[in-house]
LOKEPA-430894 format. One record per residue (C-alpha): residue number from 0; residue in one letter; x, y, z. Coordinates in nm, 4 decimals. Layout:
N
<site seq="NUM" type="A" X="X" Y="Y" Z="Z"/>
...
END
This chain:
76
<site seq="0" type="X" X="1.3899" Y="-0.5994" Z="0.6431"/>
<site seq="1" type="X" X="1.3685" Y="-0.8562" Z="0.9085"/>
<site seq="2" type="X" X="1.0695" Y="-1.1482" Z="0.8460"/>
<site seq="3" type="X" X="0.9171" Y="-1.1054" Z="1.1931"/>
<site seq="4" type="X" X="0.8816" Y="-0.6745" Z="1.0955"/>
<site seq="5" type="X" X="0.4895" Y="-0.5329" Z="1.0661"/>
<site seq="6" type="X" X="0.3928" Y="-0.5172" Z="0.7151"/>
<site seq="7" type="X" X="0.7052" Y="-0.6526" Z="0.5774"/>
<site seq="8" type="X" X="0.4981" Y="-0.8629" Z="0.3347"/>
<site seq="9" type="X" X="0.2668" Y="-0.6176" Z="0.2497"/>
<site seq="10" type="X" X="0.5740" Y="-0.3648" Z="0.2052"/>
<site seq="11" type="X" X="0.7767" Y="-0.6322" Z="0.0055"/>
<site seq="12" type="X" X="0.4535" Y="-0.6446" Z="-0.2312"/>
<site seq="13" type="X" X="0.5134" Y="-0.2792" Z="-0.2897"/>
<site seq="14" type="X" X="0.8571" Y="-0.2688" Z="-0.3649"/>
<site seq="15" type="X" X="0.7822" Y="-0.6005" Z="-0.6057"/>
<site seq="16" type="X" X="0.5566" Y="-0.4522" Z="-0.8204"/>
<site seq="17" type="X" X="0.5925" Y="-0.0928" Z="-0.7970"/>
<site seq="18" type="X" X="0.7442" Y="-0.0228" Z="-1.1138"/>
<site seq="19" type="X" X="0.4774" Y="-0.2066" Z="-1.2710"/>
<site seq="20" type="X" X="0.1995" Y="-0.0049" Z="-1.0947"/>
<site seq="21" type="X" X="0.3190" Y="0.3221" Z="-1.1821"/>
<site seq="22" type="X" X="0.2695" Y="0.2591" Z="-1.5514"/>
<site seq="23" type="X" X="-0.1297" Y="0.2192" Z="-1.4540"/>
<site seq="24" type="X" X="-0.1678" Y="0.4020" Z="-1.1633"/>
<site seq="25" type="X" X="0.0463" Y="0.6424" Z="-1.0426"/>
<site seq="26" type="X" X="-0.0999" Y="0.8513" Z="-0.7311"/>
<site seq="27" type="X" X="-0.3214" Y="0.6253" Z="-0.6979"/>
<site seq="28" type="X" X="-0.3320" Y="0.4078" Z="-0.3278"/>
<site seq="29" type="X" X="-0.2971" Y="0.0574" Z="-0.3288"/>
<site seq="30" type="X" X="-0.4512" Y="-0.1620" Z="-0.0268"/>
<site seq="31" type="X" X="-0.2253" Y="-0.4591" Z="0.0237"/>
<site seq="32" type="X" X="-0.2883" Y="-0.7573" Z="0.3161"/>
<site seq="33" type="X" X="-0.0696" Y="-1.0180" Z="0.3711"/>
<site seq="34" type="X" X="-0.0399" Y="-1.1508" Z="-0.0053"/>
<site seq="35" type="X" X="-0.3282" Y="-1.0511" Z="-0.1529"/>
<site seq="36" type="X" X="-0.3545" Y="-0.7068" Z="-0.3905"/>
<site seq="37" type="X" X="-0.7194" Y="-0.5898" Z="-0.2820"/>
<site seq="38" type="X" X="-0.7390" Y="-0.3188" Z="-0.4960"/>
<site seq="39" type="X" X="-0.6433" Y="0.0580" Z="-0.6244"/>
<site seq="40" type="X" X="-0.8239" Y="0.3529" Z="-0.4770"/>
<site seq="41" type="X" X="-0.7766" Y="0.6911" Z="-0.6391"/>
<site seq="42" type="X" X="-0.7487" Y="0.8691" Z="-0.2589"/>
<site seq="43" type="X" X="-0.6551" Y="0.7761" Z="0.0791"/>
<site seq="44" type="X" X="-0.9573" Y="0.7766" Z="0.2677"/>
<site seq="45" type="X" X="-1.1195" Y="0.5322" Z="-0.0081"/>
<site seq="46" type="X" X="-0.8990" Y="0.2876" Z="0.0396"/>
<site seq="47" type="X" X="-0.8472" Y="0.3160" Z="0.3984"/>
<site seq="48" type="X" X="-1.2141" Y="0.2221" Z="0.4407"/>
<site seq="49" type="X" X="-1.2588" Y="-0.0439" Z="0.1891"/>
<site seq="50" type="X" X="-0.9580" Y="-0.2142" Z="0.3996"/>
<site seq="51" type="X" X="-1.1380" Y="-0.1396" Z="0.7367"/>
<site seq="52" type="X" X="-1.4340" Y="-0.2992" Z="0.5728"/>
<site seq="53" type="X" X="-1.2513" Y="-0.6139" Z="0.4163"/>
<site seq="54" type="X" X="-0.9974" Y="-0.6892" Z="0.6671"/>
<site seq="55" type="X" X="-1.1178" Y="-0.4906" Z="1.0537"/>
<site seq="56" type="X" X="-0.9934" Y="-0.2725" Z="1.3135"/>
<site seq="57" type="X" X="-0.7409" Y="-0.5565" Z="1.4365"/>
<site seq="58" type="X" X="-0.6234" Y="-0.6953" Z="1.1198"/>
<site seq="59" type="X" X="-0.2917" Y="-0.5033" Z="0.9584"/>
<site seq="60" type="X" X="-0.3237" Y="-0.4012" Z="0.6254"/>
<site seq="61" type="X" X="-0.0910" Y="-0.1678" Z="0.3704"/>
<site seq="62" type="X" X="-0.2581" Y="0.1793" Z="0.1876"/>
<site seq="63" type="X" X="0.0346" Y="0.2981" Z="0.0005"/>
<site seq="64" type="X" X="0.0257" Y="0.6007" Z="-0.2375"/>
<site seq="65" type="X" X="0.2023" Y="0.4320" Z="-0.5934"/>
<site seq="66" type="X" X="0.4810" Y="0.6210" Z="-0.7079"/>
<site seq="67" type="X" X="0.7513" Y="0.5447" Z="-0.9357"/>
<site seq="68" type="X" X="1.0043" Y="0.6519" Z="-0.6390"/>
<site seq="69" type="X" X="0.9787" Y="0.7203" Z="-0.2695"/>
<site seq="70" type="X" X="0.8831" Y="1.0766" Z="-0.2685"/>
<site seq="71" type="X" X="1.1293" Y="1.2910" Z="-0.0465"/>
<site seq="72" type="X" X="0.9283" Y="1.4584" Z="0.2678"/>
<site seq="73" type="X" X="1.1108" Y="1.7782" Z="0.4116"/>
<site seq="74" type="X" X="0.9662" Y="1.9101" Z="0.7154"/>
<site seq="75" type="X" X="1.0886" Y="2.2062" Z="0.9080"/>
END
């Protein structure tokens, strides 16, 4: 993934640790910005607010459902 691509940090983070993670807290959404781990949430919505509320509208920031492996999506 190229350096200058959004969220590659916080995406890199992810991939990093996410074996580790899903030991302690698989399905459970992890709020990642820039470097710093702010937390686990146990839904979406939880942690999508506590990272509007740390880090603001304009600031990117990562919620990511942990999961040992990329679930596979099919839509029709």
């Amino acid at each position: 993934m190229p350096k200058h691509a959004k969220l590659g940090t916080e995406l890199a983070i992810f991939e990093k640790y996410r074996k580790d993670w899903s030991r302690d807290h698989t399905g459970e959404y992890v709020l990642i910005h820039q470097n710093e781990v702010a937390g686990f949430h146990a839904d979406y919505a939880s942690a999508l607010r506590k990272g509007l509320e740390l880090f603001g509208v304009k600031s990117d920031f990562l919620v990511k459902q942990v999961n040992a492996e990329e679930p596979i999506l099919v839509i029709y």
